[in-house]
C-alpha positions as CSV (number, residue, x, y, z in Angstrom):
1,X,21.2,144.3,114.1
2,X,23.4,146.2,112.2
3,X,22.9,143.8,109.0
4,X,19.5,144.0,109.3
5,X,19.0,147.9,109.7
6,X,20.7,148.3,106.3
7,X,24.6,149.2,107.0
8,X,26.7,146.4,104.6
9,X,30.6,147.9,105.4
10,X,31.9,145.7,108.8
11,X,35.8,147.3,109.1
12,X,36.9,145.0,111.7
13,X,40.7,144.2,112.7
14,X,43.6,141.9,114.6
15,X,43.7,143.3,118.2
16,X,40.4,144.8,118.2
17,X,38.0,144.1,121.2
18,X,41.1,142.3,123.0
19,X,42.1,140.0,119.8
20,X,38.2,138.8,119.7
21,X,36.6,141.4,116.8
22,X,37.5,139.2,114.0
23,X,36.0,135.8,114.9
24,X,33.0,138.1,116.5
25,X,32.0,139.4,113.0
26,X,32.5,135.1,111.6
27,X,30.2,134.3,114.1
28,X,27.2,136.8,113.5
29,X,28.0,137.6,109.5
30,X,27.4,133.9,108.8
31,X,24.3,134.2,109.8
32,X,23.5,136.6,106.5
33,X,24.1,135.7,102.7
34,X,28.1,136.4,101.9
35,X,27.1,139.3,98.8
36,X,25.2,141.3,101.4
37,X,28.3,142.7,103.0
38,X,32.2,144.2,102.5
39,X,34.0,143.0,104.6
40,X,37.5,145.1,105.6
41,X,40.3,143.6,108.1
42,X,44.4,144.8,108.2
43,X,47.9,144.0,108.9
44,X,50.3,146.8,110.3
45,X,53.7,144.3,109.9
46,X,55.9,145.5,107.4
47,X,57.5,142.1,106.3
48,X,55.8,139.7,103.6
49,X,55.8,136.8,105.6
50,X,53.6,138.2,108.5
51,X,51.4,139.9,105.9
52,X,50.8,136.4,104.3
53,X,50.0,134.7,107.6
54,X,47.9,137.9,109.2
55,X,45.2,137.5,105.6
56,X,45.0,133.5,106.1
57,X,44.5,133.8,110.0
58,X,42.0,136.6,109.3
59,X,40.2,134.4,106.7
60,X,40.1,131.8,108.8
61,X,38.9,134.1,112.2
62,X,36.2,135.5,109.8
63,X,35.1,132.2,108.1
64,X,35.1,134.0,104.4
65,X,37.3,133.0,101.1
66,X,38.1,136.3,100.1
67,X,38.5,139.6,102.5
68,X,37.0,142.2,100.3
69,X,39.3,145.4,101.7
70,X,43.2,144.4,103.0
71,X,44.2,146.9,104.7
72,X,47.9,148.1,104.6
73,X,47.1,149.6,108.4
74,X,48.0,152.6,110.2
75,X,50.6,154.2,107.6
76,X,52.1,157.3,109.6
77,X,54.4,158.8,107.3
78,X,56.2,158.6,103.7
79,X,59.1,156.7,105.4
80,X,56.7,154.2,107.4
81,X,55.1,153.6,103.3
82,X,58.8,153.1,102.6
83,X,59.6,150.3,104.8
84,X,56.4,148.1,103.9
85,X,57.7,148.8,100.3
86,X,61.0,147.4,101.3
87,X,60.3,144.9,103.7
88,X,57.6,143.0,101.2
89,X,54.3,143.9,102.9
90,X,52.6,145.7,99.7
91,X,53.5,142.7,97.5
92,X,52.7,139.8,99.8
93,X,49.0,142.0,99.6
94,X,49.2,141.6,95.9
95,X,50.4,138.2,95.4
96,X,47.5,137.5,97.4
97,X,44.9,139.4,96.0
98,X,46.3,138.1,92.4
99,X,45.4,134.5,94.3
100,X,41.4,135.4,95.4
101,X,42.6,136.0,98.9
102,X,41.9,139.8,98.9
103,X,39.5,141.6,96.5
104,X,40.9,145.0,97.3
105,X,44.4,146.2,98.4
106,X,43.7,149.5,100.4
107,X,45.6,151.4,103.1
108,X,44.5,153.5,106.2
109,X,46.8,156.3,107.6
110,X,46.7,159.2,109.9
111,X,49.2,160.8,108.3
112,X,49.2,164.9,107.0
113,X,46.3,165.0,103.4
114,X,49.0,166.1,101.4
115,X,51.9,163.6,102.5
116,X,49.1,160.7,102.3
117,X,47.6,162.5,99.0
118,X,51.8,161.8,97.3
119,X,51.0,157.8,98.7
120,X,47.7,157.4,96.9
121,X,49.5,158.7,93.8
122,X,51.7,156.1,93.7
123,X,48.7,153.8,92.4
124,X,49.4,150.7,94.4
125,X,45.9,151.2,96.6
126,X,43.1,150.8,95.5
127,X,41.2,152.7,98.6
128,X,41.9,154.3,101.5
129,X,40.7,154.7,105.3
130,X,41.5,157.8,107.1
131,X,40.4,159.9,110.2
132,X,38.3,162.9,108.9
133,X,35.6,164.4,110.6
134,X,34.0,168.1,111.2
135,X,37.0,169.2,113.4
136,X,40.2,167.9,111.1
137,X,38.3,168.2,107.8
138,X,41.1,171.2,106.9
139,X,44.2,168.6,107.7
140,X,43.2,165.7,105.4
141,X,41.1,167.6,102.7
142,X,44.2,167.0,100.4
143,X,44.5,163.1,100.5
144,X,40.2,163.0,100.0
145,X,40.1,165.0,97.2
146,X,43.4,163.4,95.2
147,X,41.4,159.8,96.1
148,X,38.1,161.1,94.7
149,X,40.4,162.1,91.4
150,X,41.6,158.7,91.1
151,X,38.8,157.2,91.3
152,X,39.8,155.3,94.7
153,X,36.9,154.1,97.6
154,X,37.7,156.7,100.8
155,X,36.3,155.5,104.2
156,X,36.3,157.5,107.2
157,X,37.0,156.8,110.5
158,X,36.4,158.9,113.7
159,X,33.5,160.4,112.9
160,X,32.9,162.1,115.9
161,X,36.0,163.9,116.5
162,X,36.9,160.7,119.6
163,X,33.7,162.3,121.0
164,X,34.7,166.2,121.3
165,X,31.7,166.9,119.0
166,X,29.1,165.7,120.8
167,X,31.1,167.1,124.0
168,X,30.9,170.4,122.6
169,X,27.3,171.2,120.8
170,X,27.9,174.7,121.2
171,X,30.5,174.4,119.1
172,X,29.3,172.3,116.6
173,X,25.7,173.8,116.6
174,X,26.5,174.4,112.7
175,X,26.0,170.6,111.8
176,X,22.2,170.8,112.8
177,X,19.4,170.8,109.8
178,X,17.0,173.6,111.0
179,X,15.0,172.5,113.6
180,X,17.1,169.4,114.1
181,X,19.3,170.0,117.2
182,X,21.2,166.5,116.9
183,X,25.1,167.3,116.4
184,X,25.7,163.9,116.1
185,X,23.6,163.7,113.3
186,X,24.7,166.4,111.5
187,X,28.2,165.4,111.8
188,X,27.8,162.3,110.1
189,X,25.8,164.0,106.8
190,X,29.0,166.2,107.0
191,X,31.1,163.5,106.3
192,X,28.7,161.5,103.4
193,X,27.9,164.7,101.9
194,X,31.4,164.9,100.8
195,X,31.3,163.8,96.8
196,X,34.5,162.0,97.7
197,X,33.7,160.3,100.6
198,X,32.1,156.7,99.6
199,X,31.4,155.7,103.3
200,X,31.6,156.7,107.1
201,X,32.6,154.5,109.6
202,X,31.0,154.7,112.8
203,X,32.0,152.7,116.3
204,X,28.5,151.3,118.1
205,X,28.8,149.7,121.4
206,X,25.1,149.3,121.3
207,X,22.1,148.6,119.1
208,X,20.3,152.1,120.2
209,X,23.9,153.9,118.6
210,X,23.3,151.8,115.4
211,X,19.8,152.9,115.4
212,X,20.4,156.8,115.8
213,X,23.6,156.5,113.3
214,X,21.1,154.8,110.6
215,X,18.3,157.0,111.4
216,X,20.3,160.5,110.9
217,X,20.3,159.2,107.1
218,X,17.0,158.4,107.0
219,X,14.8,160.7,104.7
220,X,17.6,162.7,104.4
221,X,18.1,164.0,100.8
222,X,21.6,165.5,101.1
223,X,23.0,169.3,101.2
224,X,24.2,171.3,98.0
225,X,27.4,172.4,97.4
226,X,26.8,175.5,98.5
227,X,25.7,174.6,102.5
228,X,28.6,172.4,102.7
229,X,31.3,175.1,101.2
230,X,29.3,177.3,104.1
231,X,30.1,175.1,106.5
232,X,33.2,174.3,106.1
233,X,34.3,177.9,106.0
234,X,33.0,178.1,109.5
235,X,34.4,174.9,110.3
236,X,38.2,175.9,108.9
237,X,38.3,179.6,111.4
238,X,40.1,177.7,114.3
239,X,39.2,174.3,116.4
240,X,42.9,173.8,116.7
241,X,42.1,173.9,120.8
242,X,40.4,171.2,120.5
Protein backbone atom coordinates (compact mmCIF):
# COMPACT_ATOMS: atom_id res chain seq x y z
CA UNK A 1 0.00 0.00 0.00
CA UNK A 2 2.76 1.97 0.68
CA UNK A 3 4.33 1.26 -2.91
CA UNK A 4 1.44 2.11 -4.41
CA UNK A 5 0.62 5.48 -2.64
CA UNK A 6 3.93 6.86 -3.86
CA UNK A 7 6.66 6.41 -0.88
CA UNK A 8 9.89 4.38 -2.69
CA UNK A 9 12.50 4.48 0.69
CA UNK A 10 11.59 0.91 2.74
CA UNK A 11 14.52 1.21 5.80
CA UNK A 12 14.02 -2.05 7.15
CA UNK A 13 16.60 -4.07 9.53
CA UNK A 14 17.93 -7.57 11.32
CA UNK A 15 15.78 -7.80 14.57
CA UNK A 16 13.06 -5.72 13.44
CA UNK A 17 9.43 -6.94 13.97
CA UNK A 18 10.95 -10.02 16.03
CA UNK A 19 13.72 -10.97 13.30
CA UNK A 20 10.74 -11.11 10.57
CA UNK A 21 10.97 -7.20 8.85
CA UNK A 22 13.50 -8.31 6.36
CA UNK A 23 11.89 -11.27 4.65
CA UNK A 24 8.46 -9.22 5.15
CA UNK A 25 9.64 -6.41 2.78
CA UNK A 26 11.06 -9.79 0.05
CA UNK A 27 7.79 -10.94 0.15
CA UNK A 28 5.64 -7.78 -0.68
CA UNK A 29 8.59 -5.67 -2.70
CA UNK A 30 8.72 -8.46 -5.17
CA UNK A 31 5.54 -7.91 -6.07
CA UNK A 32 6.73 -4.26 -7.72
CA UNK A 33 9.47 -3.70 -10.43
CA UNK A 34 13.13 -3.61 -8.48
CA UNK A 35 14.02 0.42 -9.87
CA UNK A 36 10.87 1.56 -8.18
CA UNK A 37 12.35 1.47 -4.68
CA UNK A 38 15.69 2.06 -2.20
CA UNK A 39 15.99 -0.29 -0.29
CA UNK A 40 18.09 0.39 3.24
CA UNK A 41 18.97 -2.60 5.83
CA UNK A 42 22.12 -2.61 8.69
CA UNK A 43 24.59 -4.40 10.62
CA UNK A 44 25.58 -3.01 14.24
CA UNK A 45 28.65 -5.90 14.62
CA UNK A 46 31.85 -4.36 14.72
CA UNK A 47 33.98 -7.23 13.18
CA UNK A 48 34.32 -7.92 9.22
CA UNK A 49 33.28 -11.29 9.28
CA UNK A 50 29.78 -10.67 10.84
CA UNK A 51 29.42 -7.63 8.60
CA UNK A 52 30.06 -9.95 5.44
CA UNK A 53 27.57 -12.56 6.56
CA UNK A 54 24.79 -9.93 8.00
CA UNK A 55 24.75 -8.18 3.90
CA UNK A 56 24.50 -11.82 2.28
CA UNK A 57 21.79 -13.10 4.91
CA UNK A 58 20.00 -9.72 4.34
CA UNK A 59 20.25 -10.18 0.52
CA UNK A 60 19.05 -13.33 0.68
CA UNK A 61 15.93 -12.36 3.55
CA UNK A 62 15.08 -9.55 0.97
CA UNK A 63 15.36 -11.50 -2.27
CA UNK A 64 17.50 -8.40 -4.10
CA UNK A 65 21.25 -8.52 -5.63
CA UNK A 66 22.26 -5.30 -4.38
CA UNK A 67 21.00 -3.49 -0.99
CA UNK A 68 21.01 0.04 -2.10
CA UNK A 69 21.84 1.77 1.63
CA UNK A 70 24.21 -0.58 4.17
CA UNK A 71 23.97 0.77 7.10
CA UNK A 72 26.93 0.94 9.56
CA UNK A 73 23.94 0.92 12.45
CA UNK A 74 23.40 2.62 15.64
CA UNK A 75 26.95 4.53 15.95
CA UNK A 76 26.83 6.10 19.58
CA UNK A 77 29.94 7.82 19.94
CA UNK A 78 33.59 8.67 18.31
CA UNK A 79 34.96 5.68 20.20
CA UNK A 80 32.01 3.16 19.07
CA UNK A 81 33.22 4.64 15.11
CA UNK A 82 36.58 3.62 16.40
CA UNK A 83 36.06 0.13 17.10
CA UNK A 84 34.19 -0.73 13.66
CA UNK A 85 37.26 1.00 12.18
CA UNK A 86 39.50 -1.38 14.04
CA UNK A 87 37.58 -4.35 14.17
CA UNK A 88 37.00 -4.39 10.10
CA UNK A 89 33.30 -3.52 9.88
CA UNK A 90 33.75 -0.28 7.57
CA UNK A 91 35.90 -2.22 5.12
CA UNK A 92 34.06 -5.50 4.99
CA UNK A 93 31.05 -2.59 3.83
CA UNK A 94 33.47 -1.52 1.20
CA UNK A 95 34.88 -4.67 -0.10
CA UNK A 96 31.42 -5.37 -0.58
CA UNK A 97 30.03 -2.54 -2.11
CA UNK A 98 33.31 -2.56 -4.50
CA UNK A 99 31.70 -6.27 -5.33
CA UNK A 100 27.82 -4.97 -6.29
CA UNK A 101 26.66 -6.16 -2.93
CA UNK A 102 25.88 -2.66 -1.53
CA UNK A 103 25.26 0.49 -3.62
CA UNK A 104 25.72 2.82 -0.83
CA UNK A 105 27.87 2.61 2.46
CA UNK A 106 25.89 4.87 4.95
CA UNK A 107 25.69 4.99 8.80
CA UNK A 108 22.97 5.86 11.35
CA UNK A 109 23.79 7.24 14.85
CA UNK A 110 22.15 8.87 17.76
CA UNK A 111 25.06 10.36 18.75
CA UNK A 112 25.57 14.49 19.77
CA UNK A 113 25.38 16.78 15.73
CA UNK A 114 28.70 17.88 16.28
CA UNK A 115 30.48 14.63 17.45
CA UNK A 116 28.51 12.77 14.43
CA UNK A 117 29.10 15.99 12.17
CA UNK A 118 33.62 15.09 12.93
CA UNK A 119 32.33 11.23 11.63
CA UNK A 120 30.77 12.37 8.46
CA UNK A 121 33.98 14.38 7.84
CA UNK A 122 35.97 11.56 7.69
CA UNK A 123 34.42 10.75 4.15
CA UNK A 124 33.92 7.07 4.49
CA UNK A 125 29.76 7.38 4.31
CA UNK A 126 28.24 8.16 1.89
CA UNK A 127 24.74 8.98 3.91
CA UNK A 128 23.51 9.14 7.00
CA UNK A 129 20.33 8.24 9.26
CA UNK A 130 19.70 9.98 12.39
CA UNK A 131 16.93 10.86 14.94
CA UNK A 132 15.81 14.58 14.23
CA UNK A 133 12.55 15.83 14.74
CA UNK A 134 10.68 19.15 15.97
CA UNK A 135 11.71 18.61 19.62
CA UNK A 136 15.76 17.63 19.12
CA UNK A 137 16.12 19.68 15.96
CA UNK A 138 18.79 22.04 18.27
CA UNK A 139 20.88 18.68 19.26
CA UNK A 140 21.61 17.33 15.76
CA UNK A 141 21.42 20.54 13.60
CA UNK A 142 25.32 20.27 13.44
CA UNK A 143 25.70 16.70 11.84
CA UNK A 144 22.60 17.81 9.10
CA UNK A 145 24.04 20.73 8.04
CA UNK A 146 27.89 19.32 7.63
CA UNK A 147 25.98 16.23 5.57
CA UNK A 148 24.11 18.78 3.36
CA UNK A 149 27.80 20.48 2.78
CA UNK A 150 29.18 17.27 1.66
CA UNK A 151 26.88 16.59 -0.45
CA UNK A 152 25.72 13.22 1.59
CA UNK A 153 21.82 11.70 1.57
CA UNK A 154 20.38 12.51 5.40
CA UNK A 155 17.38 10.36 6.44
CA UNK A 156 15.54 10.93 9.48
CA UNK A 157 14.16 8.76 11.87
CA UNK A 158 11.64 9.56 14.71
CA UNK A 159 9.75 11.87 13.30
CA UNK A 160 7.37 12.27 15.81
CA UNK A 161 9.44 12.84 18.81
CA UNK A 162 8.44 8.55 19.95
CA UNK A 163 5.03 10.22 19.97
CA UNK A 164 5.43 13.32 22.50
CA UNK A 165 4.32 15.51 19.66
CA UNK A 166 1.20 14.33 18.84
CA UNK A 167 0.85 13.81 22.84
CA UNK A 168 1.36 17.34 23.30
CA UNK A 169 -0.55 19.62 20.42
CA UNK A 170 -0.49 22.42 22.67
CA UNK A 171 2.89 22.42 22.54
CA UNK A 172 3.43 21.89 19.15
CA UNK A 173 0.44 24.00 17.87
CA UNK A 174 3.42 25.94 15.86
CA UNK A 175 3.71 23.04 13.25
CA UNK A 176 0.09 23.68 11.91
CA UNK A 177 -0.39 25.58 8.31
CA UNK A 178 -3.25 28.13 9.14
CA UNK A 179 -6.28 26.55 9.37
CA UNK A 180 -4.72 23.08 9.46
CA UNK A 181 -4.85 21.87 13.07
CA UNK A 182 -2.92 18.55 12.24
CA UNK A 183 0.46 18.49 14.45
CA UNK A 184 1.34 15.43 12.91
CA UNK A 185 1.29 16.90 9.67
CA UNK A 186 3.06 19.78 10.35
CA UNK A 187 5.79 17.91 12.02
CA UNK A 188 6.64 15.98 9.13
CA UNK A 189 6.85 19.27 6.52
CA UNK A 190 9.19 20.46 9.44
CA UNK A 191 11.51 17.81 8.79
CA UNK A 192 11.33 17.79 4.53
CA UNK A 193 11.40 21.40 4.51
CA UNK A 194 14.89 21.25 5.78
CA UNK A 195 17.17 21.89 2.43
CA UNK A 196 19.39 19.16 3.91
CA UNK A 197 17.16 16.69 4.74
CA UNK A 198 16.65 14.28 1.49
CA UNK A 199 13.93 12.07 3.22
CA UNK A 200 11.79 11.39 6.49
CA UNK A 201 11.21 8.21 7.75
CA UNK A 202 8.03 7.41 9.21
CA UNK A 203 6.93 3.99 11.33
CA UNK A 204 3.12 2.86 10.00
CA UNK A 205 1.51 -0.02 11.75
CA UNK A 206 -1.42 0.54 9.47
CA UNK A 207 -2.44 1.56 5.94
CA UNK A 208 -4.75 4.66 7.37
CA UNK A 209 -0.98 6.05 9.10
CA UNK A 210 0.49 5.63 5.51
CA UNK A 211 -2.43 7.42 4.11
CA UNK A 212 -2.39 10.55 6.58
CA UNK A 213 1.74 10.55 6.38
CA UNK A 214 1.32 10.70 2.36
CA UNK A 215 -1.54 13.02 2.45
CA UNK A 216 0.26 15.80 4.75
CA UNK A 217 2.55 16.22 1.48
CA UNK A 218 -0.03 16.34 -0.70
CA UNK A 219 -0.60 19.85 -2.45
CA UNK A 220 1.80 21.07 -0.20
CA UNK A 221 4.20 23.58 -1.87
CA UNK A 222 6.73 23.96 0.97
CA UNK A 223 7.59 26.89 3.57
CA UNK A 224 10.36 29.71 2.92
CA UNK A 225 13.22 30.17 4.74
CA UNK A 226 11.93 32.61 6.62
CA UNK A 227 8.76 30.45 8.43
CA UNK A 228 11.06 27.73 9.08
CA UNK A 229 14.00 30.06 10.76
CA UNK A 230 10.56 31.32 12.68
CA UNK A 231 9.85 28.20 13.80
CA UNK A 232 12.69 26.93 14.82
CA UNK A 233 13.43 29.93 17.06
CA UNK A 234 10.29 29.02 18.89
CA UNK A 235 11.12 25.56 18.70
CA UNK A 236 14.94 26.03 20.23
CA UNK A 237 13.38 28.25 23.80
CA UNK A 238 13.25 25.00 25.92
CA UNK A 239 11.49 21.39 25.32
CA UNK A 240 14.32 19.94 27.23
CA UNK A 241 11.22 18.53 29.69
CA UNK A 242 10.19 16.66 27.35
Amino acid sequence: HAHARGITYFDSAPGYCGDHSEAIFGQALAQVPRASYVLSTKCGAADGESVRSSILRSCERLGVDCIDCFHIWCLMSAEDFENRLRGGAIAAAVRAREEGLIRHLVCSSHMPGDELAQVLERGLFAGVTLGYNAINAPFREAAVRCAGRLGLGVVTMNPLGGGLIPQHPQRFAALAEAGDGAVVAGALRFLVSHPDVTCALVGFSDCAQVDQAVEALAGWTGWDAERRAALCAHLGEGFDDL
